[in-house]
C-alpha positions in Angstrom: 46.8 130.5 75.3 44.6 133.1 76.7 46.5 133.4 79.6 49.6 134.5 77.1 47.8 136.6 74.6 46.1 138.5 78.1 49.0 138.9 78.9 50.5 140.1 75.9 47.7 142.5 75.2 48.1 143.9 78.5 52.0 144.7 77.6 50.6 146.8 74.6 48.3 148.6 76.4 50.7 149.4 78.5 53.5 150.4 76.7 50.8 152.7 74.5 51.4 156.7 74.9 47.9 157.3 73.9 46.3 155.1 75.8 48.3 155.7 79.2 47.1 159.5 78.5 43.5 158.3 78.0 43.7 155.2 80.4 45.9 156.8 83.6 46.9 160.5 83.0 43.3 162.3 81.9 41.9 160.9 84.8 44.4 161.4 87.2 44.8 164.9 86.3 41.0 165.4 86.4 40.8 164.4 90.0 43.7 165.8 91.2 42.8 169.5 89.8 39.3 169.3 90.5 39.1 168.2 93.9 42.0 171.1 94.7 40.1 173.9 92.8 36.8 175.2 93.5 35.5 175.3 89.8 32.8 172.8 89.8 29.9 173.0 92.4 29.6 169.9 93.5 27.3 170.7 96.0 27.0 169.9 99.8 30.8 168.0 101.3 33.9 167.3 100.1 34.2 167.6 96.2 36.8 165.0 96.4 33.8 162.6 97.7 31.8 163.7 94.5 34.7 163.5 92.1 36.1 160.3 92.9 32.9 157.9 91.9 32.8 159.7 88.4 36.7 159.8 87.7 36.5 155.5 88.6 33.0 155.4 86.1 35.6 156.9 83.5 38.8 155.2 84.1 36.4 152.5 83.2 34.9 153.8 80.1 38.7 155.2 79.2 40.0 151.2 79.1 36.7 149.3 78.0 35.4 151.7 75.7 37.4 154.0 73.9 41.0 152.4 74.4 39.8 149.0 73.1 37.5 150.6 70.0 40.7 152.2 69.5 42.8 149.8 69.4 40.8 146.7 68.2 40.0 148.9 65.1 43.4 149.6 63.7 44.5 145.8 64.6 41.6 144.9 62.6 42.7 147.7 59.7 45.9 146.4 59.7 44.7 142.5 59.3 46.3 141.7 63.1 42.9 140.2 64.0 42.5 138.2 60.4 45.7 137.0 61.3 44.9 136.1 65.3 41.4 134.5 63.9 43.1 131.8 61.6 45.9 130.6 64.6 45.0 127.9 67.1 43.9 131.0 69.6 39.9 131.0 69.2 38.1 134.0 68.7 36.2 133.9 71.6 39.4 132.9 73.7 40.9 136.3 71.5 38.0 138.1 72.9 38.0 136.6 76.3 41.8 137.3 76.6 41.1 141.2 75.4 38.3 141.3 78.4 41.1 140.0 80.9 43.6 142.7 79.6 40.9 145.5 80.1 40.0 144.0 83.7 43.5 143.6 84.5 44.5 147.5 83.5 40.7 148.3 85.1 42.6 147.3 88.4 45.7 149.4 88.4 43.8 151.5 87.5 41.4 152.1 90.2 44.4 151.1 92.6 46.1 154.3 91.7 42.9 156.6 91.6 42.2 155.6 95.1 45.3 156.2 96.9 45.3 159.3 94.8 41.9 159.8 96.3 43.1 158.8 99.8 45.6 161.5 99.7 43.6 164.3 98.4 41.0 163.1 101.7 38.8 160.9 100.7 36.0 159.5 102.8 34.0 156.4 100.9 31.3 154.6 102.8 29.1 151.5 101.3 29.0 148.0 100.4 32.1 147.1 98.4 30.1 144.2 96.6 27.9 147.0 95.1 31.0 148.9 94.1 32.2 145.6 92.4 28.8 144.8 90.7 28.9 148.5 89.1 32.4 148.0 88.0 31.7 144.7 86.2 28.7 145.6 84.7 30.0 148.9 83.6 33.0 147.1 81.8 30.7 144.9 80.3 28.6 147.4 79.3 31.0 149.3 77.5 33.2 146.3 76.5 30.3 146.0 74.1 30.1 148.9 72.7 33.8 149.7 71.9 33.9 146.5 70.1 30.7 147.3 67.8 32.5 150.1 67.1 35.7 149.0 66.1 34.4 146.3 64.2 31.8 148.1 62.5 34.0 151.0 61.3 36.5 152.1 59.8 39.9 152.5 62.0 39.7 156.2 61.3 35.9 156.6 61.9 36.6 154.7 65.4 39.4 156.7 66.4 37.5 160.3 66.2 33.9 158.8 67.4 35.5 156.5 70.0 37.6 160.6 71.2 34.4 162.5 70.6 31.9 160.2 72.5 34.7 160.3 75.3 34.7 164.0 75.5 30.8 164.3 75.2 30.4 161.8 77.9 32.9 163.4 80.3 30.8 166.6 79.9 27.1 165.5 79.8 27.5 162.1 81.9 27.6 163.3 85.6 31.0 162.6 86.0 32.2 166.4 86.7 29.0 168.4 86.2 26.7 166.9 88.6 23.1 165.8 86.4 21.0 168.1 88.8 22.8 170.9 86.6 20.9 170.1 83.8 17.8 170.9 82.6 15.0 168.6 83.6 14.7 166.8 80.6 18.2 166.5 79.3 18.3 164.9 82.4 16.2 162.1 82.1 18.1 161.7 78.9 22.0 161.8 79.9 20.5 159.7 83.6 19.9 156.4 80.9 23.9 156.9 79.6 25.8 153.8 81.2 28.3 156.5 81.9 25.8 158.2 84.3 23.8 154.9 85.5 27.6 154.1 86.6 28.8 157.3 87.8 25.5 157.8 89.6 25.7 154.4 91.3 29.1 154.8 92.8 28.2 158.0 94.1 25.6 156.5 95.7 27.5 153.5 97.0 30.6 155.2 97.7 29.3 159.2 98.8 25.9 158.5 100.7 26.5 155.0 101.8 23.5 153.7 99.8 22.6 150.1 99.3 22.4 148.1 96.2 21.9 150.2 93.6 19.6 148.4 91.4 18.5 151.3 88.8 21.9 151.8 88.0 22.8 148.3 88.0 19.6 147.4 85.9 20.5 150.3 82.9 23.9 148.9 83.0 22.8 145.6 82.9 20.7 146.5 79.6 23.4 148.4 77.8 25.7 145.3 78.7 23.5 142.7 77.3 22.4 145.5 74.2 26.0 145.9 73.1 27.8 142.6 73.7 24.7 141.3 71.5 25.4 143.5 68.8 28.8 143.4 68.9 28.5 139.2 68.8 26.1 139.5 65.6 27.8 142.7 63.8 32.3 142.7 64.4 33.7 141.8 61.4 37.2 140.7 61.6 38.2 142.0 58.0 
């Protein structure tokens, strides 16, 4: 059963205009014009070695984040998840098959960004089991969040905070605009954001060749176990 409704949620996100735009084509785009145009300093090397790390840590936030608030909130305005709750499909296998569909699209993801990354000459270096601990982390971390979200508010409130905490972080989570462009308190701040704790930790990983990056993977960590908690204690499915 959790294989099929994976599945089937997967199909959905998928066949979604708005999602593919938030999920494939935002990011794409970002990489592609930003590693091609000199408008960001991203300091010393290739920017495509800068820009890559942050353009994965939000193709991650894009699926686990804002496209499930998204679209868990209007299935739960619309009763799809009152409906789901009271069929033989659990709602922890419901939720486990939701994680599976955001791993799943999580892959193709990162598949495409990186031969897109390949192309534009990229040159990664580090330990690919630090890569995959930031990855998981950083989808659970903001698994948990986008489902306190969508089942704390309305469909409508979750749609424009779920846009607008995608655009803020985009800007002010070290994604683009290295955090070193900030000033020094702001960031201290934005360097706590998963966002940034995942950003910054690829980078690391990925650009310098860095080892296990266990600041990073320790906010993540905290922000994983903060939000799934919450999320657990607060969704409502009505």
């Amino acid at each position: 059963m959790i294989a099929t409704q994976a599945a089937l949620e997967t199909k959905m996100l998928l066949r979604n205009g708005e999602q593919l735009l938030l999920t494939v084509v935002i990011p794409t785009l970002l990489l592609a014009l930003f590693s091609s145009v000199d408008i960001v300093d991203t300091g010393a090397g290739e920017a495509v070695d800068f820009l890559t790390p942050g353009i994965l840590a939000l193709a991650v936030m894009s699926t686990a984040f804002t496209g499930q608030a998204i679209a868990t909130g209007f299935e739960r305005r619309y009763g799809v998840l009152k409906r789901l709750a009271s069929s033989p499909l659990p709602r922890w296998a419901l939720m486990t098959a939701k994680t599976a569909s955001v791993l799943v699209t999580e892959v193709l993801q990162i598949l495409l960004l990186t031969v897109i990354a390949f192309a534009l000459g990229w040159s990664p270096h580090g330990n690919p089991a630090a890569v995959v601990l930031l990855l998981i982390l950083g989808t659970a971390a903001f698994s948990g969040l986008g489902l306190l979200m969508a089942g704390t508010l309305k469909a409508e409130a979750t749609l424009a905070a779920a846009n607008l905490v995608f655009l803020l972080l985009l800007v002010g989570g070290g994604v683009i605009v290295p955090l070193d462009k900030f000033p020094p308190g702001a960031q201290d701040v934005l360097g706590l954001l998963p966002i940034s704790a995942l950003s910054d930790g690829l980078r690391d990983v990925l650009q310098h060749g860095a080892g296990m990056p266990w600041a990073d993977l320790g906010i993540l960590g905290v922000w994983a176990v903060v939000g799934l908690t919450a999320a657990g204690k607060f969704f409502r499915w009505e």
